[in-house]
C-alpha positions as CSV (number, residue, x, y, z in Angstrom):
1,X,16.2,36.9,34.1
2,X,13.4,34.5,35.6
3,X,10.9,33.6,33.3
4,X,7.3,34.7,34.7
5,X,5.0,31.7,35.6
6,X,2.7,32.1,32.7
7,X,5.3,31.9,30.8
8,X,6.9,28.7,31.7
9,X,3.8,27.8,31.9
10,X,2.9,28.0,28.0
11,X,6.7,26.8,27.6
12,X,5.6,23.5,29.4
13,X,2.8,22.9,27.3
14,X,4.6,23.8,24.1
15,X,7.4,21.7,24.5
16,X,4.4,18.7,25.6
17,X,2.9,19.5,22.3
18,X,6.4,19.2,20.2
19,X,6.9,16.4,21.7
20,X,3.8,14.4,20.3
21,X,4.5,15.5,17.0
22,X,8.4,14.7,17.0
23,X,7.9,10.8,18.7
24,X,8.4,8.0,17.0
25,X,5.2,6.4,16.6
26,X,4.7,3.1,19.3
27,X,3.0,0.5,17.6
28,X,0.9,-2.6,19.3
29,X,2.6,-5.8,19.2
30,X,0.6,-8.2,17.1
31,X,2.3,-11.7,17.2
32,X,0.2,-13.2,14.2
33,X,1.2,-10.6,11.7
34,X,5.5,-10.6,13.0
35,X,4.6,-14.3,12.4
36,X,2.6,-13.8,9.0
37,X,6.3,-11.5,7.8
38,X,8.4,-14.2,9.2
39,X,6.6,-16.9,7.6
40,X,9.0,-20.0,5.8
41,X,6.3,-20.1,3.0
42,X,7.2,-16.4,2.3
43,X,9.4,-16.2,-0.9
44,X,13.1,-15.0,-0.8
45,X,12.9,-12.1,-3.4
46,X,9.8,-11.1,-1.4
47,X,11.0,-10.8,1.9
48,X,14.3,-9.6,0.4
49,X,12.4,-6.2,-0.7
50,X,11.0,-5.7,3.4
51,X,13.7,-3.4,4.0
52,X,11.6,-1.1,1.4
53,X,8.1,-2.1,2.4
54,X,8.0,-2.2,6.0
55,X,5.0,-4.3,6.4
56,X,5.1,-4.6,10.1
57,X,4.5,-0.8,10.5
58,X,2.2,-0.4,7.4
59,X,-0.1,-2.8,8.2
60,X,-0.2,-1.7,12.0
61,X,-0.5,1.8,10.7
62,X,-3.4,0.8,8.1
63,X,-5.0,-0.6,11.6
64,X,-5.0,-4.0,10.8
65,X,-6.6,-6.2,12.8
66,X,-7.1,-10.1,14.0
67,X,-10.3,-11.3,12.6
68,X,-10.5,-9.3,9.7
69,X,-12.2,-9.6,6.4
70,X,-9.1,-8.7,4.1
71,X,-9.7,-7.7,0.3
72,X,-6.4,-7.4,-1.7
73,X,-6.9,-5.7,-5.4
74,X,-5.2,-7.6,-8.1
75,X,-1.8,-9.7,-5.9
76,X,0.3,-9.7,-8.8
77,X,2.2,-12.4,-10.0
78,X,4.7,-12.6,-7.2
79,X,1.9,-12.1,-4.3
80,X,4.0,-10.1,-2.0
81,X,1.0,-8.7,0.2
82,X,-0.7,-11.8,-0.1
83,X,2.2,-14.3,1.3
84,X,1.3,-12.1,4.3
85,X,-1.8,-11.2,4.1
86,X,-4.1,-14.3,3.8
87,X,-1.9,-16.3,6.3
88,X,-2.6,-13.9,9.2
89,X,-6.4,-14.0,8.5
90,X,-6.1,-18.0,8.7
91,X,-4.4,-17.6,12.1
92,X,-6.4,-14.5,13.0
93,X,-9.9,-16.4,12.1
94,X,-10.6,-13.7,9.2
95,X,-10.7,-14.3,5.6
96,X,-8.4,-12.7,2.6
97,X,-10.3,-12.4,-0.9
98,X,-8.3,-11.4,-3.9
99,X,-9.9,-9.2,-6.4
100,X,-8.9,-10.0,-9.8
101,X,-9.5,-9.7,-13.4
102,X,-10.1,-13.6,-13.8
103,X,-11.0,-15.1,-10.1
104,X,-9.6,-18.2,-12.1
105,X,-6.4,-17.3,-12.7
106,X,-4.2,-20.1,-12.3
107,X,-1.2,-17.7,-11.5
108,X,-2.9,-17.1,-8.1
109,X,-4.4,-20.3,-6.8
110,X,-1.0,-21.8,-7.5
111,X,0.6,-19.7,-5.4
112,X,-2.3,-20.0,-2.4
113,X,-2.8,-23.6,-2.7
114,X,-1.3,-24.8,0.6
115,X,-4.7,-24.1,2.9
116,X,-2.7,-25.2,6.0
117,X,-0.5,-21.8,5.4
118,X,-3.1,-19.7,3.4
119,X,-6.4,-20.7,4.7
120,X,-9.7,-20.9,2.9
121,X,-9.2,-18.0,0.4
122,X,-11.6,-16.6,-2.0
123,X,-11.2,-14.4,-5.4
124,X,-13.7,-12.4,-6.9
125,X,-14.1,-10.4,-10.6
126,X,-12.8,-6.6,-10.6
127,X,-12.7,-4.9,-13.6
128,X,-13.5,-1.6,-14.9
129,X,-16.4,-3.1,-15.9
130,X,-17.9,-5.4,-13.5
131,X,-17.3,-6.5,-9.8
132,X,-18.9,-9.0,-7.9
133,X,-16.9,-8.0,-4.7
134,X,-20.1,-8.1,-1.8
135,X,-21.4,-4.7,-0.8
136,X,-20.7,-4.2,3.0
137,X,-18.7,-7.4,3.1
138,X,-15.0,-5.8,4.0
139,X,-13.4,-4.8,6.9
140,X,-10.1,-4.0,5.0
141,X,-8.8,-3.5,1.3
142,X,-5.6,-2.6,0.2
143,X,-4.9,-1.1,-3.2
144,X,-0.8,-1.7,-3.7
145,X,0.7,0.4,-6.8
146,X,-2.0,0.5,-9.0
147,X,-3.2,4.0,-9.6
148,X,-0.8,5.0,-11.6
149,X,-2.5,2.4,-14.0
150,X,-5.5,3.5,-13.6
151,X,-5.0,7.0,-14.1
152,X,-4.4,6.7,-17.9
153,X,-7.5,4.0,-18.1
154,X,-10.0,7.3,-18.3
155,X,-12.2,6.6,-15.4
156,X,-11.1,3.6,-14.1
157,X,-9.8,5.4,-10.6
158,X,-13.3,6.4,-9.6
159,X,-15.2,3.5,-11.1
160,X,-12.8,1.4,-8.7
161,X,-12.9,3.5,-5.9
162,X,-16.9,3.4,-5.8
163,X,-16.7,-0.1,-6.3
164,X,-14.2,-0.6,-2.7
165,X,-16.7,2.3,-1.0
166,X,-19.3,-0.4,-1.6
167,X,-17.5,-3.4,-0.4
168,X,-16.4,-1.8,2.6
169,X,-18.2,-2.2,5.7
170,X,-19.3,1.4,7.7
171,X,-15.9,2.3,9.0
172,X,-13.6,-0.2,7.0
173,X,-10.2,0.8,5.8
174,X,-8.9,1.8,2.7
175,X,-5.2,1.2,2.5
176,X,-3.1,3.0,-0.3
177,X,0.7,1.7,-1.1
178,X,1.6,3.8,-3.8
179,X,5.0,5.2,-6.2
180,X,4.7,8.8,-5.1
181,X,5.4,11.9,-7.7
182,X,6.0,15.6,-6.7
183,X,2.8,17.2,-6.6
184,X,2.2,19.0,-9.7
185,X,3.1,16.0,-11.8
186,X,0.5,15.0,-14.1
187,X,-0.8,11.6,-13.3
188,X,-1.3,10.2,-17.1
189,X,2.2,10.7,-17.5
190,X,3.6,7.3,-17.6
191,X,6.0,7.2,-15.4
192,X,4.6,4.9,-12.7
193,X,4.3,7.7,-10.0
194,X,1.2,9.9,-9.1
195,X,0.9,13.0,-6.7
196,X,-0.5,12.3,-3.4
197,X,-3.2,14.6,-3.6
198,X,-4.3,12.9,-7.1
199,X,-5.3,9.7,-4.9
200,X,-6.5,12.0,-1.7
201,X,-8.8,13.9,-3.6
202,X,-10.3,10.7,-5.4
203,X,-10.9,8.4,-2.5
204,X,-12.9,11.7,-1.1
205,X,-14.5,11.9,-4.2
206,X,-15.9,8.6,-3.4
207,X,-17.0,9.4,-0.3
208,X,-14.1,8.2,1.8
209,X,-12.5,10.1,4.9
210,X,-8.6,11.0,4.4
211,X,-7.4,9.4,7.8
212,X,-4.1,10.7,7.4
213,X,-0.3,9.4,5.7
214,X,2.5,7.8,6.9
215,X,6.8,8.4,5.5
216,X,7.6,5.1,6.2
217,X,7.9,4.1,2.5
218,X,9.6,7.4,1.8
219,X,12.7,7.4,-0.3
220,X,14.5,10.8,-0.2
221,X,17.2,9.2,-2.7
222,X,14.3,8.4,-5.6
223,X,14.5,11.4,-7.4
224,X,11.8,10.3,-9.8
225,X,13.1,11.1,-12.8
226,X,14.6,7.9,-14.3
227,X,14.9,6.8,-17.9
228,X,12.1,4.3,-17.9
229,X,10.0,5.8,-15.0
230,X,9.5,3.9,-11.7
231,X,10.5,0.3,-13.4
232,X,14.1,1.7,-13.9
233,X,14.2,0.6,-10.0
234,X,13.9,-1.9,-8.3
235,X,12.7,-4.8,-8.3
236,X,11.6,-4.5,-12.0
237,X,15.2,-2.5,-12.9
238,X,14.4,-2.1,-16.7
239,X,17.7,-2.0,-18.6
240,X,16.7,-0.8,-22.1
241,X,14.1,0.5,-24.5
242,X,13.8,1.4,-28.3
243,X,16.0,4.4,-27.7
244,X,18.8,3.4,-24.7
245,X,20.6,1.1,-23.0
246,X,21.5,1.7,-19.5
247,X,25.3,1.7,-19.0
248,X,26.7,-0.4,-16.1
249,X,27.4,2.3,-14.2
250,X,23.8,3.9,-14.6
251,X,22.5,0.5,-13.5
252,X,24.7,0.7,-10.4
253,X,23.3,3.8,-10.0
254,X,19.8,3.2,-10.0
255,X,20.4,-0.2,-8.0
256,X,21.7,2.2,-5.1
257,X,18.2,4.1,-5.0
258,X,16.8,1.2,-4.0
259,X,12.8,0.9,-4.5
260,X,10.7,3.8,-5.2
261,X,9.2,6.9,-3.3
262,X,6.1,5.7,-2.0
263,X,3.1,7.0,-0.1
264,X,1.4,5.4,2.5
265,X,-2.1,6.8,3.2
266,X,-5.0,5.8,5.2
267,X,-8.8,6.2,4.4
268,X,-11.9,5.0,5.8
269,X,-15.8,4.4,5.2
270,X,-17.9,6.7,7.4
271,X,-19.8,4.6,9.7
């Protein structure tokens, strides 16, 4: 039987609309930052973990751009974001600032020494505290698996998140990388995940608009359950405590997860 024109009308347009939703997303080709991922100065057991990270397509989908003024909250040891992060604002013309406990910590100017890769970088205090990050200075800040810290540091989330609302520009970007729990989990736990809508709903709190979330950090195999939480995983992959010891074959186990369940979410600053 023919459809009527109306109908294949409406069928048109639905299909158009499915469509949109079920693409792939098409992402910009930015040749600093496949350079910045690339980079020789990038550490092997960092660029190792990219298969779990993705930091092509979260950085794209975070709306990273050349130019930028770049704050990463506390690097870490290892500096994964940062191996990538202050080397495309030296090529870019922008400038990465590290937000740490101690801006002296020796850990982190040793690995950013090289200004020929890193650029003129800058650190400044963050802690519960006290900041002395610059109000309206930032056009980007990323907060990488950290608020499932903060969480069980009573109100360290929302003192923090007030503090990146004030560095922010209008309209900057708050980027979230974080171990994801099922929603209904409690966040204090201790297990190094925390529900999505734990983070959404603070970052709003703060005044910042939910932008929206990407799965291209999901891990349908990370059942989130493990012995010693998220660090049972990679790359920390915790073998014992006071009470077990993995067997061999749990440690296989665990090893063919891979790295944790994360969320990717995207926020900004009202202009």
């Amino acid at each position: 039987m023919p459809v009527p024109f109306i109908a294949r009308r409406t069928l048109i347009a639905a299909t158009a609309v499915m469509g949109l939703f079920c693409a792939a997303p098409v992402f910009a080709a930015d040749p600093p930052l496949d350079a910045a991922v690339k980079g020789a100065w990038r550490d092997a057991g960092n660029t190792a973990r990219d298969q779990y990270r993705h930091p092509v397509e979260a950085l794209t989908f975070w709306g990273l751009k050349p130019g930028m003024t770049i704050v990463e909250v506390d690097p870490g040891a290892k500096g994964w974001w940062t191996e990538i992060l202050a080397p495309y604002a030296r090529a870019t013309g922008g400038h990465y600032i590290a937000a740490l406990r101690d801006p002296k910590d020796a850990n982190f100017w040793k690995k950013v020494y090289d200004t020929s890769v890193y650029g003129q970088v800058s650190a400044n205090t963050l802690t519960p505290q006290s900041s002395d990050l610059p109000a309206n200075s930032a056009d980007f800040l990323l907060v990488a698996r950290a608020f499932h810290n903060w969480a069980r540091q009573g109100e360290t989330t929302d003192v923090y998140l007030r503090v990146f609302y004030a560095t922010l520009k209008p309209g900057g970007i708050l980027a979230v990388e974080q171990h994801r729990a099922p929603e209904g989990s409690d966040p204090k736990a201790g297990t190094g995940y925390v529900p999505e809508s734990y983070v959404i709903a603070a970052a709003e709190k703060a005044g910042f608009v939910f932008d929206g979330r990407s799965e291209i950090n999901a891990n349908p195999k990370d059942t989130r359950d493990h012995p010693f939480g998220v660090w049972t995983l990679p790359p920390v992959r915790q073998i014992k405590d006071d009470t077990r010891t993995l067997t061999d074959a749990e440690r296989a186990h665990f090893d063919a997860i891979g790295e944790s369940d994360r969320m990717t979410l995207k926020f900004h600053k009202p202009s």
